[in-house]
C-alpha positions as CSV (number, residue, x, y, z in Angstrom):
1,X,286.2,-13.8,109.4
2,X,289.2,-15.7,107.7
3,X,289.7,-17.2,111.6
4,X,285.9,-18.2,111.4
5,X,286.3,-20.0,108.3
6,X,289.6,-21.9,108.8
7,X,288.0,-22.9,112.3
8,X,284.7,-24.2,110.4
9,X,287.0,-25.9,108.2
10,X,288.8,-27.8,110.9
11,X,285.8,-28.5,112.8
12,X,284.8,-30.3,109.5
13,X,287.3,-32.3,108.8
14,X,287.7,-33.7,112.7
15,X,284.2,-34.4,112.8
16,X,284.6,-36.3,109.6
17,X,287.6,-37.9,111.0
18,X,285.3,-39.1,114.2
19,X,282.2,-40.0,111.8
20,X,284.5,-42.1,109.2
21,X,285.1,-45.6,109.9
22,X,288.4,-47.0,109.4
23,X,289.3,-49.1,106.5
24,X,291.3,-51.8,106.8
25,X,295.0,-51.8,105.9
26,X,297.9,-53.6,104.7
27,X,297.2,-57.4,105.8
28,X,293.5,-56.7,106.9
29,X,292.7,-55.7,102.9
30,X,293.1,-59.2,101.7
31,X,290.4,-60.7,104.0
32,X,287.9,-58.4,102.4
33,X,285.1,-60.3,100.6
34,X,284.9,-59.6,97.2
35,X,281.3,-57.6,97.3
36,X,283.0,-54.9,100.1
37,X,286.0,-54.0,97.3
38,X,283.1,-52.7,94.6
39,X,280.8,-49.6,95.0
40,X,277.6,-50.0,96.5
41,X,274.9,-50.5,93.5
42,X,271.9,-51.7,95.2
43,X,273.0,-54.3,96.5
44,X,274.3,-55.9,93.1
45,X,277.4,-55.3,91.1
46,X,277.4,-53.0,88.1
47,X,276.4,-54.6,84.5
48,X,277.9,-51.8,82.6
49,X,280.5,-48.9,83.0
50,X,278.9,-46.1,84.5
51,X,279.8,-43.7,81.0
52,X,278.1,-46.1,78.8
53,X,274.4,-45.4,80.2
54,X,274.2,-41.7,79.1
55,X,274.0,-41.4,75.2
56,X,276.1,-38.4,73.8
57,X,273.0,-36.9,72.3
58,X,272.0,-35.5,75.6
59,X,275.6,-33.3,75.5
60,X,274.0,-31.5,72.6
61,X,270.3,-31.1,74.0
62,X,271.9,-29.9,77.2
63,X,273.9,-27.0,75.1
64,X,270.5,-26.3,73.1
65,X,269.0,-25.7,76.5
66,X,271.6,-23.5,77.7
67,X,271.0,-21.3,74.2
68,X,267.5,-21.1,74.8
69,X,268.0,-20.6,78.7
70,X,270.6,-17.8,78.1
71,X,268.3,-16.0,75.5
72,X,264.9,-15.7,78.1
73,X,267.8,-15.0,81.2
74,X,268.8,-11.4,79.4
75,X,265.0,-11.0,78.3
76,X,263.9,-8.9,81.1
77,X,266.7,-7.1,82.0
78,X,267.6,-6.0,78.6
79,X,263.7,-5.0,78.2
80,X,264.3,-2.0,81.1
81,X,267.7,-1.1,79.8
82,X,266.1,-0.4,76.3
83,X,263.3,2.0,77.9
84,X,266.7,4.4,79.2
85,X,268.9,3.2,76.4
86,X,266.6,2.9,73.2
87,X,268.2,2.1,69.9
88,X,271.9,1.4,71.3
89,X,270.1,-1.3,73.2
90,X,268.4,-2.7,70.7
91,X,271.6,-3.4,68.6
92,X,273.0,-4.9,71.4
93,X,270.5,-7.2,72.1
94,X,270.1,-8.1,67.7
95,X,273.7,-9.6,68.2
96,X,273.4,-11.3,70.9
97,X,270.4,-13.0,69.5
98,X,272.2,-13.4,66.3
99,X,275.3,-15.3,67.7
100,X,272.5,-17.6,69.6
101,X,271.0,-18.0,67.0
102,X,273.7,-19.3,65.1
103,X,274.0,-21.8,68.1
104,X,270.2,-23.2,67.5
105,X,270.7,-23.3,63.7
106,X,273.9,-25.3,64.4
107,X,271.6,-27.7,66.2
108,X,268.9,-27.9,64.2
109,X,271.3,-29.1,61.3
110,X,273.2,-31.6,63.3
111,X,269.5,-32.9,64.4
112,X,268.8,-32.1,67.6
113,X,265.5,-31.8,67.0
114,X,264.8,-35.2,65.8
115,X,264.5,-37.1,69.0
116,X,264.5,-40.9,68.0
């Protein structure tokens, strides 16, 4: 299996290698027209650094959704674990909830929920 895997791997990079076209070095670099030296943007040069188009409120709502996403993810499970487990499972899942919980509540006074 490993001798699969480091074969794949090599197969990869000399395809790559074949694929790839050269860039130009040493004195070829300095002939290069200004537009080839930037990323490609649709055909025009960047107005803005990439960093300043996403607003840092979105870091927040992402860990809100991650709260919410863990909470419903352990739902069902922890549902057919209580049927066997009963009470024991039950205070498991109360502080888990709790600790989430404390997450949201952290949110909601910071004001993620205001969206403006």
């Amino acid at each position: 299996m490993a001798l699969t895997g480091l074969v794949i791997i090599f197969l990869t990079f000399f395809a790559g290698a074949l694929i790839v076209q050269k860039l130009p070095t040493g004195a070829d670099h300095h002939h290069l027209a200004e537009s080839q030296k930037v990323p490609f943007l649709g055909g025009s040069k960047p107005n803005t650094h990439a960093w300043q188009r996403y607003h840092i409120r979105y870091y927040s709502m992402t860990l809100l959704f991650i709260a919410f996403e863990m909470e419903m993810m352990f739902m069902y499970p922890w549902a057919v674990v209580y049927v066997t487990e009963g009470v024991k499972a039950l205070a498991e899942m109360g502080m888990f909830l709790s600790i989430l919980t404390v997450g949201i509540l952290y949110g909601w006074r910071e004001g993620i929920f205001r969206w403006q």
